[in-house]
TISEGU-65250 format. One record per residue: residue in one letter; z negated, x negated, y negated of N, C-alpha, C, CB in turn. Coordinates in pm, whole numbers. Glycine has a CB too. Layout:
N
(node 'a' (Z X Y) (Z X Y) (Z X Y) (Z X Y))
...
//
This chain:
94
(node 'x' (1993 806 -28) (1856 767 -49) (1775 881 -112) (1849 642 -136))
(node 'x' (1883 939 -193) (1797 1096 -247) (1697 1143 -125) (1929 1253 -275))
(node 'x' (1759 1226 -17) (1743 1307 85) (1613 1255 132) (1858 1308 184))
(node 'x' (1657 1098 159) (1526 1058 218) (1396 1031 190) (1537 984 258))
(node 'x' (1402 1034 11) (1279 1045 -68) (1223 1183 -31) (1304 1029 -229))
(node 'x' (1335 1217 -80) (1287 1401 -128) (1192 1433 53) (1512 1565 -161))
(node 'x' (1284 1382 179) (1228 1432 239) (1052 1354 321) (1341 1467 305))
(node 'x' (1046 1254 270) (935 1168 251) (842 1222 160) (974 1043 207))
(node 'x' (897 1285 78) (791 1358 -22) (736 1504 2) (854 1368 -158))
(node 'x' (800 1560 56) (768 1695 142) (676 1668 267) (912 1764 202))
(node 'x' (698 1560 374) (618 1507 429) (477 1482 395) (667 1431 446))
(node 'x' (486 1390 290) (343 1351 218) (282 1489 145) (369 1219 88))
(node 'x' (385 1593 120) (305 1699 32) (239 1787 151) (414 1800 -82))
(node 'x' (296 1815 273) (301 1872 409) (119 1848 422) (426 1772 539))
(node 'x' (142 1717 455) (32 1606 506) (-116 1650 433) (85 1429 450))
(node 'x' (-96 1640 283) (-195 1660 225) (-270 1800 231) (-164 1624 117))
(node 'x' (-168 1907 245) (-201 2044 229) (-258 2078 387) (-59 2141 174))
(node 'x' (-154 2067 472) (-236 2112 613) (-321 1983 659) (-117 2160 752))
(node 'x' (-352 2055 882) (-443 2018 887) (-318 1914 1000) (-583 2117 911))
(node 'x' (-336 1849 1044) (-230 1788 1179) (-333 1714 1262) (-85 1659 1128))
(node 'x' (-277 1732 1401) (-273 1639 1516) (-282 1504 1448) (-139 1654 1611))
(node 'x' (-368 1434 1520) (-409 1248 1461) (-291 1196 1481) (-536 1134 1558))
(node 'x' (-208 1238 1617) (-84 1203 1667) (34 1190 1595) (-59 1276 1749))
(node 'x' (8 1263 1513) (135 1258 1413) (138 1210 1310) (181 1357 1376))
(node 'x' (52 1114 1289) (19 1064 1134) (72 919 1175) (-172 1074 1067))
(node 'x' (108 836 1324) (183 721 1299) (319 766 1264) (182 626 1414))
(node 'x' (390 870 1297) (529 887 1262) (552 930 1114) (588 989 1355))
(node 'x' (438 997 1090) (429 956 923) (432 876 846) (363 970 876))
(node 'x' (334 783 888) (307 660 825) (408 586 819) (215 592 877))
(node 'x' (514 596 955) (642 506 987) (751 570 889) (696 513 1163))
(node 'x' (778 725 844) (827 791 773) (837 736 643) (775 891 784))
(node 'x' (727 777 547) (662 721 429) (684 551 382) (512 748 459))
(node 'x' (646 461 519) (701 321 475) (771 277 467) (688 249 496))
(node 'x' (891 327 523) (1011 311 576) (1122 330 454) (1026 411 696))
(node 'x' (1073 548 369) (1104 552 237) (1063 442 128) (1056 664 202))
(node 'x' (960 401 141) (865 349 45) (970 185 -14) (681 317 146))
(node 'x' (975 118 144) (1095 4 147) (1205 32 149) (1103 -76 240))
(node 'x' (1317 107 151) (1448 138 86) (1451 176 -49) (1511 237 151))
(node 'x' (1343 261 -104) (1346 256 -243) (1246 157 -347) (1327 389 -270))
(node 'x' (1180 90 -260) (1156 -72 -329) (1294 -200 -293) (982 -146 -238))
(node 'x' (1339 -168 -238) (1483 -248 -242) (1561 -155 -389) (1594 -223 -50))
(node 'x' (1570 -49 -407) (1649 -37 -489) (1585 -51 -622) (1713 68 -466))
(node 'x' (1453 -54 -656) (1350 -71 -768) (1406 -241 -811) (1154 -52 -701))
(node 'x' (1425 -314 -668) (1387 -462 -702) (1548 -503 -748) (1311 -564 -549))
(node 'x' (1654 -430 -688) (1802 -463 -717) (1825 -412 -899) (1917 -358 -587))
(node 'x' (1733 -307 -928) (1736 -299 -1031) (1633 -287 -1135) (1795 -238 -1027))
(node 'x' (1561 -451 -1120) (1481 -482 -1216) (1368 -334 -1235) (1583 -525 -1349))
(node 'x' (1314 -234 -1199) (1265 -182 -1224) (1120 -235 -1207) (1314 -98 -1190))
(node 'x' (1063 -297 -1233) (920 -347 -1245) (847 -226 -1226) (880 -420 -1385))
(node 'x' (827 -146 -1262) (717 -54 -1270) (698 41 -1131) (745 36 -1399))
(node 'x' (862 58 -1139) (887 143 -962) (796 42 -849) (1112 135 -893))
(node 'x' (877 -111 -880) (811 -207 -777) (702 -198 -785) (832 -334 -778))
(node 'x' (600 -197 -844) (424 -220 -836) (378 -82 -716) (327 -187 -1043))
(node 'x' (419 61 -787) (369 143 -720) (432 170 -596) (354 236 -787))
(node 'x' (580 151 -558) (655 143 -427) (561 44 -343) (821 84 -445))
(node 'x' (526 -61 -372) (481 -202 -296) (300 -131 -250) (485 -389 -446))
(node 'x' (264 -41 -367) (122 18 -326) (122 130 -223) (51 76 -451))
(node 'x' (251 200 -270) (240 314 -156) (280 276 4) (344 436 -201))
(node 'x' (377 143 48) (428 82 93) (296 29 173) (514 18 12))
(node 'x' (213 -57 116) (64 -76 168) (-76 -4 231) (27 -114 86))
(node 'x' (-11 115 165) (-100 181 208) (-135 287 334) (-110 219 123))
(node 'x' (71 293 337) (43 362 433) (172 310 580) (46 524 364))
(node 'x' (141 170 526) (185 70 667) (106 121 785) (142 -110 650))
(node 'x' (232 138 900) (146 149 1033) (96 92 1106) (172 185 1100))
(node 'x' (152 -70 1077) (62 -193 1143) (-104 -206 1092) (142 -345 1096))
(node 'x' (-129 -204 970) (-252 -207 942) (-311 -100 874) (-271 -305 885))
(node 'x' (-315 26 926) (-384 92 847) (-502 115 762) (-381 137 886))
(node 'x' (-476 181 635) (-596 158 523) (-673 267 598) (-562 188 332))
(node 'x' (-825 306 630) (-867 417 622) (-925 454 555) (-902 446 682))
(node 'x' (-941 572 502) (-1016 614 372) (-1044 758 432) (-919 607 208))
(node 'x' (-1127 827 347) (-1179 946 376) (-1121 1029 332) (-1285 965 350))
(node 'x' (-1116 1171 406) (-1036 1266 408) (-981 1302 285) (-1089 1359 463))
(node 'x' (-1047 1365 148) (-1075 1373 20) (-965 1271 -6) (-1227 1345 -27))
(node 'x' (-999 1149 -11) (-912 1066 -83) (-784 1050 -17) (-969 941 -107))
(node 'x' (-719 1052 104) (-619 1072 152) (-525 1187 117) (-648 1067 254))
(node 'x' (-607 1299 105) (-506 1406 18) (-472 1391 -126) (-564 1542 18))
(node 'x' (-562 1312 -162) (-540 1278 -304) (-421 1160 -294) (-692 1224 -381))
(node 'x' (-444 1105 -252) (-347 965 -237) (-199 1043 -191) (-416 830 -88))
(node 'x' (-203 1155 -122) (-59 1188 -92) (-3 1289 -137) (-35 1199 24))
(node 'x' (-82 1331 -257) (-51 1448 -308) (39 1326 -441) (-210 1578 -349))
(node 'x' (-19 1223 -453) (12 1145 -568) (132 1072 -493) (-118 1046 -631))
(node 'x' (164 996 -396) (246 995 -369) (360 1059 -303) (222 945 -359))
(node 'x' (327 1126 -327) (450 1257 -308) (521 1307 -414) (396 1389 -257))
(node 'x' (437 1270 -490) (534 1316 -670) (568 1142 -698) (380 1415 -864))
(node 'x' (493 1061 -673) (598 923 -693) (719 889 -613) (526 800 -672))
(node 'x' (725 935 -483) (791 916 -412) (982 1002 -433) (693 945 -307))
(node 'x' (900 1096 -492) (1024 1202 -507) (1110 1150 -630) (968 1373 -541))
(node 'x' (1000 1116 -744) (1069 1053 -884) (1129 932 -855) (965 1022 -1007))
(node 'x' (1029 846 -770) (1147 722 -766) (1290 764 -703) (1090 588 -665))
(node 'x' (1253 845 -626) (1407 850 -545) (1540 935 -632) (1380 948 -381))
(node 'x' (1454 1040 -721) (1561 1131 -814) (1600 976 -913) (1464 1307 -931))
(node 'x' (1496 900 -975) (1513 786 -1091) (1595 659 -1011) (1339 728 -1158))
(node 'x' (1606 684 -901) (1673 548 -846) (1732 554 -760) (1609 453 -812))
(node 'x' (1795 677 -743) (1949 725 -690) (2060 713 -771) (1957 865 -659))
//
């Protein structure tokens, strides 16, 4: 589960810094939620309340069934931030 944070979080850091194809932001999104729910299963197996709130937000946000849209600005912000949550939950809950 390490690997797959860490590499979910390089993704999201990727994401924020360059520019990408629109095309590639569902396999992201599928990337990211995918991390987001294996390490909210392990938040919830171990009582971690706090992991769960922000796993369940990042998890929402960047579901590929309903996407949130937000403006450019705030999308790099949002994945620059989850990219450092994403990495800690996974180093804190490995």
């Amino acid at each position: 589960m390490l690997i797959t944070s860490l590499v979910s979080a390089v993704t999201l850091f990727l994401a924020a810094i360059g520019h990408w194809d629109y095309g590639l932001f569902l396999p992201f999104r599928l990337l990211v939620c995918a991390c987001a729910g294996l390490l909210l299963g392990a938040a919830w197996s171990r009582q971690a309340v706090g992991w769960q709130v922000v796993l369940m937000a990042i998890l929402l946000l960047f579901n590929p069934i309903v996407p949130v849209r937000l403006t450019t600005d705030a999308l790099v912000l949002l994945d620059l931030a989850a990219s450092v949550c994403v990495a800690a939950a996974g180093i804190e809950l490995s």
